[in-house]
C-alpha positions as CSV (number, residue, x, y, z in Angstrom):
1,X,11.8,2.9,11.3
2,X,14.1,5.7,9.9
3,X,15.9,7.4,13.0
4,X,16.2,10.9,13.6
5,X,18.2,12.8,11.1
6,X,19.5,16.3,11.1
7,X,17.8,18.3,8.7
8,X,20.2,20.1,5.5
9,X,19.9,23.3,4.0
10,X,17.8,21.7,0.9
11,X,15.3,19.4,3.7
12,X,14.5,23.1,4.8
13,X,13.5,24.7,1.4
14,X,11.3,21.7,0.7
15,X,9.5,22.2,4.1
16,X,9.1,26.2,3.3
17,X,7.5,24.7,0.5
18,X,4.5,22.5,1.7
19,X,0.9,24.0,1.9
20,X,-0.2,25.0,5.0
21,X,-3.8,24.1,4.4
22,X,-5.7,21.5,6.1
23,X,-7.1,18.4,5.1
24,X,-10.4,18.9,3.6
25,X,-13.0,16.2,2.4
26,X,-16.3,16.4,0.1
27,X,-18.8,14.1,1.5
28,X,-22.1,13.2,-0.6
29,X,-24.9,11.5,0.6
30,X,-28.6,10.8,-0.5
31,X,-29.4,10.2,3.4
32,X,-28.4,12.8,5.3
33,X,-30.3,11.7,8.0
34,X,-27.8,8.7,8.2
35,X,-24.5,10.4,7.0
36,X,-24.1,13.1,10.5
37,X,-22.9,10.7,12.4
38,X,-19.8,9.8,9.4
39,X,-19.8,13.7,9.1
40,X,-18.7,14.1,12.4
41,X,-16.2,11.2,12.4
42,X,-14.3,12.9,9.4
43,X,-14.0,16.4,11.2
44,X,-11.6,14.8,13.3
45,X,-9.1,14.4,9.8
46,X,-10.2,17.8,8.8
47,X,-13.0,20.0,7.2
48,X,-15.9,18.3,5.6
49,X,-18.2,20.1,3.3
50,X,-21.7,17.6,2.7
51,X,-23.9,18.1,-0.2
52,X,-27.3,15.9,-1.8
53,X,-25.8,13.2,-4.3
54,X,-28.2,15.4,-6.5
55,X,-25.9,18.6,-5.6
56,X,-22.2,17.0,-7.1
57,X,-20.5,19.6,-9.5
58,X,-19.2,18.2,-12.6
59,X,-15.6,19.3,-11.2
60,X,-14.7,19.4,-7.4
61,X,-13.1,22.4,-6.2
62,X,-9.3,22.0,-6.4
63,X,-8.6,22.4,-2.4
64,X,-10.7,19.1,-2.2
65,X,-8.4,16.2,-0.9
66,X,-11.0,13.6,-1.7
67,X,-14.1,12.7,-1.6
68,X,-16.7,9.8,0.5
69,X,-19.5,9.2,-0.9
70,X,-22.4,7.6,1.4
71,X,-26.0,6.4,-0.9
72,X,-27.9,3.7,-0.8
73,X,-26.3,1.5,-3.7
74,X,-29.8,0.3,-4.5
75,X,-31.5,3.4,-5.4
76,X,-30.9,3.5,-9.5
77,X,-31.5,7.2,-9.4
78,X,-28.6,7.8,-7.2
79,X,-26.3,5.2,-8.3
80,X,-27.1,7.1,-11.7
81,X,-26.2,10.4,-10.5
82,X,-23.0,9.6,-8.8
83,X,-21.5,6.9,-11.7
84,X,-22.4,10.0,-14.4
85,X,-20.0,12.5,-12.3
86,X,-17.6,10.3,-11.0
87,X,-16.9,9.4,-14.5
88,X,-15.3,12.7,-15.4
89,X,-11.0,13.5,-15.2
90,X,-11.5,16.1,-12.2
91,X,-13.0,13.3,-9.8
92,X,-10.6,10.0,-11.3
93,X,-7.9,12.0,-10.0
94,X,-8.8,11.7,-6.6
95,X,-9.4,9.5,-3.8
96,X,-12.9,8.3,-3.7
97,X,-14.0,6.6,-0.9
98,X,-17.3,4.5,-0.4
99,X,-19.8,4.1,2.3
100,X,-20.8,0.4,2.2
101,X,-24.1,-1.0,4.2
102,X,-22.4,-4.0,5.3
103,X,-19.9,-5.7,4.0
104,X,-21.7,-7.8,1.5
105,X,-19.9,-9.0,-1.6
106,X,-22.9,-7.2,-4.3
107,X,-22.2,-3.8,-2.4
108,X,-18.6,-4.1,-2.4
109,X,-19.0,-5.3,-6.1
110,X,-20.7,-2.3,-7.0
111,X,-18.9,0.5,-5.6
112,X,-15.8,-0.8,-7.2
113,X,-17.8,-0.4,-10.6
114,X,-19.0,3.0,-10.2
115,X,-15.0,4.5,-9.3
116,X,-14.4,3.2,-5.5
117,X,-10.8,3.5,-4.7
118,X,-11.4,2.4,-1.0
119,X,-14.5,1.6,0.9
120,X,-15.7,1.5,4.8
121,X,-18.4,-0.7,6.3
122,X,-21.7,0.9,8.2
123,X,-21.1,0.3,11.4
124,X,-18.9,3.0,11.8
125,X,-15.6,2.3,13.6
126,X,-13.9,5.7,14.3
127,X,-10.5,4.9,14.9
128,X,-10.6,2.5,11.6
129,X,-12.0,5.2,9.4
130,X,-9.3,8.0,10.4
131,X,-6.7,5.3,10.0
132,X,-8.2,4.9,6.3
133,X,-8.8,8.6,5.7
134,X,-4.8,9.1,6.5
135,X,-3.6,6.3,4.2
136,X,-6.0,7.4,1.6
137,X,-6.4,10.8,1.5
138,X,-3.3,13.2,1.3
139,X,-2.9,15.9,4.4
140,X,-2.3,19.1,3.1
141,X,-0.4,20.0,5.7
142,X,2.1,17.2,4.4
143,X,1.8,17.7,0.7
144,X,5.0,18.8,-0.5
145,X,4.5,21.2,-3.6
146,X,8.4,20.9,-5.2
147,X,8.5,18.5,-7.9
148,X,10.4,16.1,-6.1
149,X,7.4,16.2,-3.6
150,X,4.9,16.0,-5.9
151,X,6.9,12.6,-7.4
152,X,7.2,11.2,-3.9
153,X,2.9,11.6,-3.4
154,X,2.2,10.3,-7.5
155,X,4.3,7.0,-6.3
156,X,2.7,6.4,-2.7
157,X,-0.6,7.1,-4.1
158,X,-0.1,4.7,-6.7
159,X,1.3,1.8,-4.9
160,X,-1.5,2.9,-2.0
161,X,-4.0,1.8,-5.0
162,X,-2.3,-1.2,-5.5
163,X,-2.7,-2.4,-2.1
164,X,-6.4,-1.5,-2.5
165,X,-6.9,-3.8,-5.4
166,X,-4.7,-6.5,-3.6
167,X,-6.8,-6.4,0.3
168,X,-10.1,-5.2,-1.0
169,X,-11.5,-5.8,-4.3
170,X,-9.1,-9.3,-4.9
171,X,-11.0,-10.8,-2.0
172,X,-14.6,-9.4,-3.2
173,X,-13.8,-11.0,-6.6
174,X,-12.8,-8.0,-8.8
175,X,-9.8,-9.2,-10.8
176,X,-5.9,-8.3,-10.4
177,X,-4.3,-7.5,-13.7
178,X,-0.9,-7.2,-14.8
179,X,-1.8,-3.6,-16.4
180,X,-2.9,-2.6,-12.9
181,X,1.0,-3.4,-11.7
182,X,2.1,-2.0,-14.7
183,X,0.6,1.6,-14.3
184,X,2.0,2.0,-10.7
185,X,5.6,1.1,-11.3
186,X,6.4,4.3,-13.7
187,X,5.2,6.6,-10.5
188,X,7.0,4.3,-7.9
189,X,10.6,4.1,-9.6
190,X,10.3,8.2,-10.4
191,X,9.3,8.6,-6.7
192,X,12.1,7.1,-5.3
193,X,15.0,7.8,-8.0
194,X,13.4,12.0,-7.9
195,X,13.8,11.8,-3.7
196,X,15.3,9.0,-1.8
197,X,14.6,5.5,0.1
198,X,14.6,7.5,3.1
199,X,11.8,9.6,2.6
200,X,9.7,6.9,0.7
201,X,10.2,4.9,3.9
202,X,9.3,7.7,6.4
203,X,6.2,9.1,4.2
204,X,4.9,5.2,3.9
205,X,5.8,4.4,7.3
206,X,3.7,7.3,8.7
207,X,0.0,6.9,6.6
208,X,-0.3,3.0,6.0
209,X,-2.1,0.1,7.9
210,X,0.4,-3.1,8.9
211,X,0.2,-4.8,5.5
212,X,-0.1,-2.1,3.4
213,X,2.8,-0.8,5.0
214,X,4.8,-4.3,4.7
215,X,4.2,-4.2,1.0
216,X,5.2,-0.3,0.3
217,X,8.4,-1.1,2.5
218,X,9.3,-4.0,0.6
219,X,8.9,-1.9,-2.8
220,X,11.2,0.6,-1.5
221,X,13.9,-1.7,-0.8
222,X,13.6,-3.8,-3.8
223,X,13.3,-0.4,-6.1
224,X,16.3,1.1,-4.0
225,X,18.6,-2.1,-4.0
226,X,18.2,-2.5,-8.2
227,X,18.9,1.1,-8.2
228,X,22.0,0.9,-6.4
229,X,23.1,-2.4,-7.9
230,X,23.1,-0.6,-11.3
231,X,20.3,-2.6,-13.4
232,X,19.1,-2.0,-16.3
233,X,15.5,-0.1,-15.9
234,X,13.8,-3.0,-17.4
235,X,15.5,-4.9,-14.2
236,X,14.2,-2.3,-12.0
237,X,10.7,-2.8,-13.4
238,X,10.5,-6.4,-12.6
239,X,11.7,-6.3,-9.0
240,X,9.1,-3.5,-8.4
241,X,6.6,-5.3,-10.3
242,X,7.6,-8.4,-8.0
243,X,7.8,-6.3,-4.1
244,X,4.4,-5.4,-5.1
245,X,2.8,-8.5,-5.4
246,X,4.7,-10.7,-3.0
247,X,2.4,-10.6,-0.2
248,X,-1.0,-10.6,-2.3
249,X,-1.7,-14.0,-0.8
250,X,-2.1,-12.3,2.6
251,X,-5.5,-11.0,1.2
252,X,-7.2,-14.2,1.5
253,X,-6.3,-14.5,5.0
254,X,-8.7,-13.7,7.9
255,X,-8.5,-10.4,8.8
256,X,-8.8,-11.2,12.2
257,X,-5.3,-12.6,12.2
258,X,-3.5,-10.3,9.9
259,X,-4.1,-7.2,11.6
260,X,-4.3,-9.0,15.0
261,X,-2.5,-6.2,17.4
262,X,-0.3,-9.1,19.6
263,X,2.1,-12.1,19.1
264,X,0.4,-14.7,16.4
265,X,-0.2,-18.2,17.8
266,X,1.4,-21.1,16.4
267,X,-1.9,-22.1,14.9
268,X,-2.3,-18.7,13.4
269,X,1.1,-18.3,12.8
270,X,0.4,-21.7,10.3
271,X,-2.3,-19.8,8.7
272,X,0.1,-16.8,7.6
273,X,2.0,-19.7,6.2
274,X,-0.5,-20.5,3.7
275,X,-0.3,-17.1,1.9
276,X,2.2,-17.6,-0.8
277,X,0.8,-20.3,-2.1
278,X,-2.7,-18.6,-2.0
279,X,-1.1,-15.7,-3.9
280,X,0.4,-17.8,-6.5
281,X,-3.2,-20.3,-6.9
282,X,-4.9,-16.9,-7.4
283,X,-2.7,-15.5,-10.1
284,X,-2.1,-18.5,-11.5
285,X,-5.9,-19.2,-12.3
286,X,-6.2,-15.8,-12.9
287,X,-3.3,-15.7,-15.7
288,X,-1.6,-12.9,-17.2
289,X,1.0,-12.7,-15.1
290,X,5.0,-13.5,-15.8
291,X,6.5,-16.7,-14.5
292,X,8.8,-14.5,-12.3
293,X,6.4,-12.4,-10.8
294,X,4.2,-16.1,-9.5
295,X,8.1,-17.3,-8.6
296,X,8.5,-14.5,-6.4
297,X,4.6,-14.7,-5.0
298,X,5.3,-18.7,-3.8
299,X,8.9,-18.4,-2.9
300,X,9.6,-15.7,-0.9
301,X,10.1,-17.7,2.0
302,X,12.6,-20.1,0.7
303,X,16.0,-20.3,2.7
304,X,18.8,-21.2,0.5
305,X,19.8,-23.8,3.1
306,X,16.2,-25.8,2.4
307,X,14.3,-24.8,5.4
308,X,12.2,-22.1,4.1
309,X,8.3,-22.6,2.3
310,X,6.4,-23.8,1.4
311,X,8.4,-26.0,-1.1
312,X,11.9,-26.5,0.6
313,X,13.7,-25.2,-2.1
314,X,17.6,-25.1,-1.8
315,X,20.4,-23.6,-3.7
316,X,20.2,-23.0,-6.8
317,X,16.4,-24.3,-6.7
318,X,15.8,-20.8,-5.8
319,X,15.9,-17.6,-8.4
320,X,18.1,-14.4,-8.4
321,X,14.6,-12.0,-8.4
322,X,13.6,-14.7,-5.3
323,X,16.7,-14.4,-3.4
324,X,16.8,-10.5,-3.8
325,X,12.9,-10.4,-2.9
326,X,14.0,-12.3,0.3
327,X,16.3,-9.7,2.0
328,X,14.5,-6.8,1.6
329,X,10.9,-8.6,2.7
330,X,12.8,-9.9,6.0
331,X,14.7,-5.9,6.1
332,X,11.2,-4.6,5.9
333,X,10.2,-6.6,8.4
334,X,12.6,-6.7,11.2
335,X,12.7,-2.6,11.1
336,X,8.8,-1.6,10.9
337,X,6.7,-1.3,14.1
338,X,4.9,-4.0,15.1
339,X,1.9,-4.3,18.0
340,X,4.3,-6.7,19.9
341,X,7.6,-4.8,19.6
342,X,9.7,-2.3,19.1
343,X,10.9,-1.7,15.5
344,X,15.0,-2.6,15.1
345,X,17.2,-0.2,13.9
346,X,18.8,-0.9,11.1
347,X,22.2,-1.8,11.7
348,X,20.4,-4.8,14.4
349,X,18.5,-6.0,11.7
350,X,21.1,-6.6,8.9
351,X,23.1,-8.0,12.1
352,X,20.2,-10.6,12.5
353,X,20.5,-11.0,8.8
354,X,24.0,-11.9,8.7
355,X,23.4,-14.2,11.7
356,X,21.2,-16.4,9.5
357,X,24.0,-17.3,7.7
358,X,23.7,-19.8,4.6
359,X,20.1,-19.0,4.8
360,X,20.1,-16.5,2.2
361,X,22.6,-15.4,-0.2
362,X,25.4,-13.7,2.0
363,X,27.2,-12.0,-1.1
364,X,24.2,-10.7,-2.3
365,X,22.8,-9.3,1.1
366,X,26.4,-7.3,1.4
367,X,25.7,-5.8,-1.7
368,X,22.6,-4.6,0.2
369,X,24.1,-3.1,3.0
370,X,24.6,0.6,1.4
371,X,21.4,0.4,0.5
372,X,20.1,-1.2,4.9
373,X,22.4,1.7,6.5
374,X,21.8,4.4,3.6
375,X,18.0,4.4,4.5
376,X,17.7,6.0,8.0
């Protein structure tokens, strides 16, 4: 994780800018006598005005963060009401999270049709839901209101959207397209060319579950690297296109051991294995999506000297986007926080990187070290 940094003259403005105001979330539900308990989970992330389905304005008011919305996806009359406001501007531009009654595929499937941009399962974990309401919904308190601020939130919010199409509605069967990358990438490359790796990495690094996280670290480095080595912006597109998707395998692996909170057995650790090559059978049969981009989903984990998967490519068997890809997923890696350990700092983790030797590509992971030692 970033270490501390002493704060400049222009780090203070910015803070005199942010909002002092708290968190505050719109919760609707056609079953109140059901939705107190969820009422009183979300007072611990801040305040939480509830209203009747029947009751939704056709434009939240402005000092709304978000807003949950917890019916019963079977009644028509209030899947009717909720799909007619949720289809206007004022509510597509923010958060809107579901209140699922299990975790059945039709519910899942439905919510992402009517405007879901994240969902929880009945019933309730606490600790899981505040964890999601953090990721999902911005803090007030944290919103930065200068323009480079505001750049910074457009870019996390859209990659955060991303990783909810990638973890959540891949797995329930709603398609992945190309245009959903697409229409991220423009906020993420202005967020972090308008601010700076550094506070992409701190923002991402404070709201995001352990492979959301992974994926929005990854994207910060490849983004930041292609902007340091100079590429063209077309160049930057397709490595951020890439650091999206690289882990999107990961989604069709059991929950149980992706987020497990200790050391990964060998037979688990096996399982993880298996992800790029479920990322790339999934696109693949999907279609749409570049040659590159499946290059980069299957072969992140090739070493140059042949012991890497899931193929054994060597040498020159292995792309320039793939090589790249490969340094900053294994930067990423060694310096987040993990249940097991400590993060590195740092200058241990290019170390470790350098140690690996012919591995990866040596020259290339020099050029990265501005970028590894710029970024705390």
């Amino acid at each position: 994780m970033p270490a501390t940094t002493v704060i400049s003259r222009g780090s203070m403005t910015a803070l005199a800018n942010k909002t002092s105001t708290k968190r505050r979330l719109l919760l609707a539900s056609d079953r109140s006598d059901q939705s107190r308990e969820l009422a009183d989970i979300l007072k611990t992330a801040g305040e939480v005005d509830t209203i009747s389905t029947s009751e939704l304005p056709d434009e939240p008011a402005d000092h709304f963060s978000g807003i949950v919305v917890d019916i019963n996806l079977r009644s028509s009359e209030s899947v009717q009401q909720v799909r007619n406001k949720l289809r206007g501007e004022a509510y597509r531009s923010m958060p809107r999270l579901f209140v699922l009654a299990d975790a059945l595929h039709h519910g899942s499937m439905q919510a992402w049709a009517l405007g879901a941009t994240d969902t929880i399962s009945r019933p309730f974990d606490a600790a899981g839901i505040l964890h999601r309401i953090s990721a999902a919904f911005p803090d007030t308190v944290r919103f930065d209101a200068t323009a480079s601020g505001k750049a910074l939130n457009r870019g996390i919010e859209a990659a955060h959207a991303v990783m909810v199409k990638i973890f959540q509605k891949l797995p329930a069967g709603v398609p992945l397209t190309y245009a959903d990358i697409i229409e991220a990438e423009n906020k993420i490359l202005k967020a972090i060319k308008r601010t700076s790796l550094r506070e992409w990495l701190t923002t991402v690094g404070r709201h995001h579950t352990d492979s959301y996280r992974h994926c929005l670290f990854v994207t910060g480095f490849a983004v930041a690297f292609a902007q340091h080595l100079g590429m063209r912006e077309d160049d930057q597109r397709r490595l951020a296109r890439a650091a999206l998707l690289h882990d999107v395998g990961k989604a069709f692996v059991p929950v149980a051991i992706l987020d497990k909170r200790a050391k990964l057995s060998d037979e688990e650790l096996e399982v993880i294995r298996q992800h790029p090559q479920l990322g790339y059978d999934a696109l693949a049969a999907q279609g749409g999506f570049p040659p590159e981009m499946l290059d980069v989903v299957l072969h992140h984990h090739e070493y140059l000297d042949g012991t890497g998967y899931p193929s054994g490519l060597r040498g020159n068997q292995i792309s320039d986007i793939v090589r790249l890809t490969t340094i900053v997923d294994i930067h990423a890696a060694l310096v987040e926080r993990r249940a097991y350990r400590l993060p590195f700092t740092h200058a241990k983790a290019f170390g470790i990187m350098e140690q690996m030797g012919d591995k990866l590509d040596q020259h290339l992971l020099q050029s990265f070290r501005p970028v590894a030692f710029g970024s705390f």
